[in-house]
Structures are given as structure tokens and as C-alpha cells.
C-alpha positions in Angstrom: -44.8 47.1 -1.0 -42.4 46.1 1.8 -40.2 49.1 3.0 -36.6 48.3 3.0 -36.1 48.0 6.8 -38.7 45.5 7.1 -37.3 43.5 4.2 -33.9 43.3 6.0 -35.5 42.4 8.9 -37.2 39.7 7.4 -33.7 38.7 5.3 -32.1 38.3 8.6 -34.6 36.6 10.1 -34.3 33.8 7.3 -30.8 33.8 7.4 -30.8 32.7 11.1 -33.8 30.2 10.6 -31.5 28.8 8.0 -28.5 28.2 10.0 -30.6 26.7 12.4 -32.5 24.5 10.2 -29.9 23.1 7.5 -27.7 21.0 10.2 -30.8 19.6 11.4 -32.0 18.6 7.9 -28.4 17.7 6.4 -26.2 17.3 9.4 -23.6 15.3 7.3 -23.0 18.9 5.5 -22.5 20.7 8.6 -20.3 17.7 9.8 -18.0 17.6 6.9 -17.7 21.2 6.6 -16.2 21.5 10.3 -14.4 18.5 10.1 -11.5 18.0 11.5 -11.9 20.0 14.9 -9.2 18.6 16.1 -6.0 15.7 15.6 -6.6 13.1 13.6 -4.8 10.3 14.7 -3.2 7.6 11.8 -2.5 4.3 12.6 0.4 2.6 10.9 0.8 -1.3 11.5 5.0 -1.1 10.9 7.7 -0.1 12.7 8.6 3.8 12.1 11.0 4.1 8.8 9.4 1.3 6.5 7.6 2.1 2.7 4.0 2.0 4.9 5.3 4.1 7.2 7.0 6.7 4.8 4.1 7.1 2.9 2.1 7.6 6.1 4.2 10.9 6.8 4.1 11.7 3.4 0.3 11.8 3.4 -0.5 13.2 7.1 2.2 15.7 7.3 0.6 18.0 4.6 -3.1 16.9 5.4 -2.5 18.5 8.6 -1.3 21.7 7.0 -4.1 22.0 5.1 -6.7 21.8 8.1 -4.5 23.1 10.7 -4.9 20.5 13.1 -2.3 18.1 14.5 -1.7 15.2 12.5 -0.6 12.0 14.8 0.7 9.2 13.4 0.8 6.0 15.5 3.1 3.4 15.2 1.6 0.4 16.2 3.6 -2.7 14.9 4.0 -6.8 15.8 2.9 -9.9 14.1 3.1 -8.4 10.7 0.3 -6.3 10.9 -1.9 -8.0 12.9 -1.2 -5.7 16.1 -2.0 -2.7 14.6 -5.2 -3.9 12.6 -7.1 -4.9 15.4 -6.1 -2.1 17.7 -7.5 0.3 14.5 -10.3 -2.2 13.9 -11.6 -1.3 17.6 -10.9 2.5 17.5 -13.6 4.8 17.3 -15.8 5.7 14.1 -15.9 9.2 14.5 -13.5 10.6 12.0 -10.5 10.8 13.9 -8.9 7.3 13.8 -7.4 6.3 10.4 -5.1 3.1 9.3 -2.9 2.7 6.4 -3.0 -0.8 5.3 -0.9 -2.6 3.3 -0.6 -5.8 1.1 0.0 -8.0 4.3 -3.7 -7.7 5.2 -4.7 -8.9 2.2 -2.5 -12.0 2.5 -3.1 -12.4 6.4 -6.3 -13.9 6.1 -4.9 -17.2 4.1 -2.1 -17.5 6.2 -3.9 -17.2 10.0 -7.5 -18.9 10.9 -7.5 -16.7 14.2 -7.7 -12.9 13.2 -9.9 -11.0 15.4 -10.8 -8.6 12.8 -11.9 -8.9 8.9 -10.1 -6.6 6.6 -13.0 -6.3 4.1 -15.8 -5.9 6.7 -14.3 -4.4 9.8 -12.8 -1.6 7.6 -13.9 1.0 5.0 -12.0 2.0 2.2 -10.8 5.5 1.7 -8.2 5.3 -0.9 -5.1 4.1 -2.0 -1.9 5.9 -0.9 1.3 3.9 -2.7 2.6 1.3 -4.5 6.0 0.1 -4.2 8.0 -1.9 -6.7 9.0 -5.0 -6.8 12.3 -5.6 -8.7 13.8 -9.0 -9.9 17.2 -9.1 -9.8 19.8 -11.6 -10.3 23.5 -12.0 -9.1 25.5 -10.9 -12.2 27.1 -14.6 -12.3 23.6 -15.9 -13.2 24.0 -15.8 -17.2 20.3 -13.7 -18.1 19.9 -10.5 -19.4 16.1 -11.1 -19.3 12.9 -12.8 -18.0 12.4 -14.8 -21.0 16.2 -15.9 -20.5 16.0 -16.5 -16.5 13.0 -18.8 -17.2 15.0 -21.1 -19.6 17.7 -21.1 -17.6 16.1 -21.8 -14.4 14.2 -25.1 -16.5 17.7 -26.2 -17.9 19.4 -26.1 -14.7 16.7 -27.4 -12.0 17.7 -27.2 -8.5 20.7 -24.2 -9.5 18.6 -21.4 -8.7 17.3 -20.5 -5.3 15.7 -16.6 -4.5 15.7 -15.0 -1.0 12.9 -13.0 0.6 12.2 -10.9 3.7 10.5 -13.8 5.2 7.8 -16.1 4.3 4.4 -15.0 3.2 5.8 -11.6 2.7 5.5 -9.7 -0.3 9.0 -10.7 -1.8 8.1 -14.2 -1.1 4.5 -14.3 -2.6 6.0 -12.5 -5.9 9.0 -15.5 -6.1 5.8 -18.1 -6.3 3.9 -16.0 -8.7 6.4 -16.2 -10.7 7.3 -20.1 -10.3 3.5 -20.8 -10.8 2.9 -18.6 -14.2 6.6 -19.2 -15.9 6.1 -23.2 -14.6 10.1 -23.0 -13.0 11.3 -24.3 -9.5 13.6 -21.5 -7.8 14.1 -22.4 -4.3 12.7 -20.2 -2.1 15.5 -19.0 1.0 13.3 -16.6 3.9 15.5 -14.7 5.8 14.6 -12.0 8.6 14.0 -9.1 6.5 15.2 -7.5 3.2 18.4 -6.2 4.4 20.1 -10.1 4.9 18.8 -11.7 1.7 20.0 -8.8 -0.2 23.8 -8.9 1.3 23.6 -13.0 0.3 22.6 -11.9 -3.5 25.0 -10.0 -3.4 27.3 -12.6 -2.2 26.3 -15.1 -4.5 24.0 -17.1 -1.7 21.3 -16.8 -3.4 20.9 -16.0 -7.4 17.7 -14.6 -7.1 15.8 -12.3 -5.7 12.2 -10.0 -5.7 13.0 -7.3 -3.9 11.5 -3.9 -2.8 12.6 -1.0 -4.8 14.5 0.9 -2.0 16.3 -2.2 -1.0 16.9 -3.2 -4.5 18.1 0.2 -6.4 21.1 1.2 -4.5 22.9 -1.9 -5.8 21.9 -1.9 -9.2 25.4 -0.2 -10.2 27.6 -1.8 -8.1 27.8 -4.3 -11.1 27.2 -7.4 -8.9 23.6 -8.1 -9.2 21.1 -6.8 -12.8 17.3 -5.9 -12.9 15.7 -8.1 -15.5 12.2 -6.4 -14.9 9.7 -4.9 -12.3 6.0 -6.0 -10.9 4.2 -3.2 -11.5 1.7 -3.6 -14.4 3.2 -0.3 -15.9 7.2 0.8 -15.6 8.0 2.3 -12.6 9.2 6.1 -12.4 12.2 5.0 -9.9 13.5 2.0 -12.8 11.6 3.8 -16.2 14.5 1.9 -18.1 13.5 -1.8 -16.7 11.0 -2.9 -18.3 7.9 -5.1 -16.4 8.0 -8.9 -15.8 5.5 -8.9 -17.9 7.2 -7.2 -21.0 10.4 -8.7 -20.5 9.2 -12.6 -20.9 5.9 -13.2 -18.6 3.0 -11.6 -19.7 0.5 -10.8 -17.0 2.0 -11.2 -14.5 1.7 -8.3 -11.3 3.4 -8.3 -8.7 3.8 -5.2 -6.1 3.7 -4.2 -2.4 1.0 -1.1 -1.8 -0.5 0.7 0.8 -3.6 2.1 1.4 -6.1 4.3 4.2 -9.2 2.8 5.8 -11.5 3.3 8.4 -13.4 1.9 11.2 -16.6 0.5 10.1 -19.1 3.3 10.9 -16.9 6.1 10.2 -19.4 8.7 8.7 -19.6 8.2 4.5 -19.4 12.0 4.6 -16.2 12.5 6.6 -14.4 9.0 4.4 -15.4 11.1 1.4 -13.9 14.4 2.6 -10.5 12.6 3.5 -10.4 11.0 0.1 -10.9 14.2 -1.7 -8.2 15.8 0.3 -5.6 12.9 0.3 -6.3 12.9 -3.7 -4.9 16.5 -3.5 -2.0 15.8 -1.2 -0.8 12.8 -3.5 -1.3 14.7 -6.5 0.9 17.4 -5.6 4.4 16.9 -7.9 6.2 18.3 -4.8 4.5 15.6 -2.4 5.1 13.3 -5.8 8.8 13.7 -6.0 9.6 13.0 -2.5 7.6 9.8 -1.9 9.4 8.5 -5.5 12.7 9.5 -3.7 11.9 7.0 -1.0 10.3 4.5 -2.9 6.4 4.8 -2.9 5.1 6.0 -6.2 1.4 7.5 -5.6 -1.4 5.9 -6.4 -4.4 8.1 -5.3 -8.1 6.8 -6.3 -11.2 6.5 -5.0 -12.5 4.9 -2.0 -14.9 2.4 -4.2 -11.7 1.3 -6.4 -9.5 0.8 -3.7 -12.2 -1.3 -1.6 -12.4 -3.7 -5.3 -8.6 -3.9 -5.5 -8.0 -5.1 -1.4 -10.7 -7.7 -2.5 -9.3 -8.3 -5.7 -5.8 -9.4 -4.2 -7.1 -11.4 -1.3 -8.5 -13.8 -3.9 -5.7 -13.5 -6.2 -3.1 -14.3 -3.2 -5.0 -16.9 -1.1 -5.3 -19.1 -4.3 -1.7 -18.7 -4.7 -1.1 -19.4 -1.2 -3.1 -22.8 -1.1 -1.8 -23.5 -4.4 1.5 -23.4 -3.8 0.8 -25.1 0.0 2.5 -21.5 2.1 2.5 -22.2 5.6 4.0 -19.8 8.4 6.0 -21.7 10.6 
């Protein structure tokens, strides 16, 4: 029988064999369970104060409380994304370098042959972060009340309507030819240099149509000179809950919304991309974090890292064949 000193003597020794032996057997345990060390730097591909943006500080700013570390995030905008991708694309895999992408690298490849970097294989997945609606509205002189109404008006009257967008091969723009293409109408399409422009000429009777981003869009909505017929989310969104979908109001299927999501670089360790998601699932599903992003704009939309990777691939196909379809060219 083994007398007690000698039995803790021998528990201790096993003790300190074992915390010598499990990082070398399973160091992705040890990693993830010290990770972060330090700041954790986010790159976002926009100009400070946009819906990627927002939800970036949303997401980071409580993150960091969590861990206590710093949370950086890094603004690295031009060439509508493109700037910021392939600086994040070359950062380094080691758990500290993030990127919040958004629906413009998923339309990027069909619209540029010279990308240095390749969203789907460049990049891992670790979760979506937001989606932001996309609300049609009409100038009030535009006789609707609904999608099914805009349609037959816009095929009795051809070459009345036109619809302004933030600029071509955005977002606003690629949702205008959705529509045309499933609803079979011709609405002009007028780019302009962001939303802020072709909103003031809705309003001014410019333009009589227009897919615009929530945040730009709600503010006007009752004013009186421009009506919501329906949003592009699949489901009613919580900032709108009394305008129905596109698809409810007169075009079924269609979908049509701006989003946002967090990758890495490729070889970021699978351990530490599954520790973020786990934690940015918790930050997003806080009602507190909840109610402020929907005050800005970007309704949450946490998942995992294997459904967001399927939905990024999901809408480059669905938006390249509209692109080539509809012949969209960046000038």
C-alpha cells in the first residue's frame, strides 16, 4: 500500500509530466487556449463610417473585451475593395490578422481579370457578421403601391422609369438588374458616385427608382416624397418589419442584399478560425450588441465558418451569371 506522501509525490509528478506532454501531443489545444496573447488586428477594405466598417466595430470592440487584448481595426480602403483584400490576403496566418469582407468580393472577380488574390482560395471562412438591406423605393409621383404594380407599370410605360445606384457593379446596381432580369422590365439604370447623390435625385424626381441601402433609404421614408414597395432580404427585415420582401410583394425569389463577413489568411490555424467563430457567434448574439448594429443598419447574421464559406461561393456564381448576362462592364 502506497503511503500518502509517496502518493502525492507521485500525483505531482504526473501532473507536471502532463503539462509537459499534452502541448506536445495536441498543441492546437494549448494554442487555442492561450490565444489571443496579444492585439488582433481587423482589416476592413472601406473607408471608416460605412455598413462594413460599423459592423467591424460592432464585432471587435466587444471581442476585445472579452480577451483583454487590444482590438485594431485597420482601415484599408481603394478600388472598391481590392486594396484592402490583397494587403489581408498577404498578412500573416498566425491568428492575428483578420478581414471583414463584403458582397463586393464576391462580385469583383466578374468584373476585374487582374486580381492578385482569390477570394475563395486565398481566404478562409470564419463567419458571417451582417447583412444589410436593400430597400426599393420609388419617388411618390410614380403611381405603385407595390412590386406587382411597379412591374406593370414599368412594361406599360417602357423607357419612363430609370433607377439610380451608388455606382456600377455595386450592390444597388447589381439588385436593379436582378430585378429587370427576373420581373422581365427595362428600368434605366443611372450610376452616380455613391448613395448619398442618387438618393437626393429620387428624391427630386431624377430618377423614379431606386435599390438602396437601408440607412440611406429609411430616413426618407416619411418625408412623404419617395414609398418602400419591398426589401431584398429573403425574410423581413427588423429595421422595415412592415415592408414586406420583393419577393412577397410581386417577385417571388428574388434576393437581393449587401452582407459582410470575417475571413482569414489561408493557413490561419483551423483551431484559432474555430475559436474566433465561437466567440464572434457570442458577440453577435448578444441583444445589446443586436440592438445597436440594427440602429445603424446591419442586422446580425452569425453562422458558422462552413456556411458562410458555401454562401461567398454561392453568390459569386449567382452574380457573375447576372453580370455576363446582363453585359456589366466597369468603365
Amino acid at each position: 500500500m502506497i503511503d500518502p506522501q509517496r502518493r502525492r509525490v507521485l500525483a505531482g509528478l504526473g501532473a507536471t509530466c502532463a503539462s509537459a506532454v499534452l502541448p506536445t501531443l495536441f498543441p492546437s489545444v494549448a494554442r487555442a487556449a492561450t490565444w489571443p496573447g496579444h492585439a488582433v488586428t481587423f482589416i476592413v477594405p472601406f473607408l471608416a463610417g460605412g455598413p462594413v466598417d460599423t459592423t467591424a466595430r460592432f464585432t471587435t470592440q466587444p471581442l476585445g473585451q472579452m480577451w483583454s487584448v487590444p482590438t485594431v481595426v485597420d482601415n484599408k480602403s481603394g478600388a472598391g475593395g481590392i486594396v484592402g483584400a490583397q494587403f489581408a490576403a498577404k498578412a500573416a496566418p498566425d491568428g492575428y490578422n483578420f478581414f471583414f469582407a463584403s458582397i463586393h468580393h464576391a462580385v469583383l472577380p466578374s468584373l476585374r481579370n487582374n486580381l492578385t488574390y482569390d477570394i475563395t482560395t486565398d481566404f478562409v471562412p470564419v463567419g458571417m457578421a451582417a447583412v444589410f438591406p436593400i430597400v426599393l423605393v420609388v419617388n411618390a409621383s410614380v403611381p405603385v403601391n407595390t412590386v406587382s404594380e411597379l412591374i406593370a407599370y414599368a412594361k406599360q410605360n417602357p423607357g419612363k422609369l430609370s433607377f439610380g445606384s451608388s455606382g456600377t457593379g455595386g450592390g444597388t446596381h447589381l439588385a436593379g438588374e436582378l430585378f429587370n432580369a427576373m420581373a422581365g422590365t427595362r428600368i434605366q439604370h443611372v450610376p452616380y458616385r455613391g448613395s448619398a447623390p442618387a438618393m437626393q435625385d429620387l428624391l427630386g424626381g431624377q430618377v423614379q427608382v431606386m435599390f438602396a441601402d437601408g440607412p440611406s433609404a429609411v430616413p426618407h421614408l416619411s418625408g412623404g416624397k419617395v414609398r418602400a414597395l419591398g426589401v431584398g432580404n429573403p425574410t423581413r427585415s427588423s429595421m422595415l418589419p412592415n415592408v414586406p420582401t420583393i419577393a412577397e410583394s410581386g417577385l417571388p425569389g428574388y434576393e437581393a442584399y449587401s452582407w459582410s463577413g470575417m475571413m482569414a489568411p489561408k493557413g490561419t490555424p483551423p483551431d484559432i478560425v474555430k475559436r474566433m467563430n465561437a466567440d464572434m457567434v457570442k458577440v453577435l448574439s448578444d441583444p445589446g450588441t443586436a440592438k445597436g448594429m440594427i440602429a445603424a443598419g446591419a442586422e446580425p447574421k452569425p453562422g458558422t465558418p462552413e456556411q458562410f464559406g458555401e454562401f461567398v461561393r454561392n453568390e459569386i456564381v449567382k452574380w457573375r451569371d447576372l453580370i455576363k448576362t446582363a453585359n456589366i462592364k466597369l468603365e
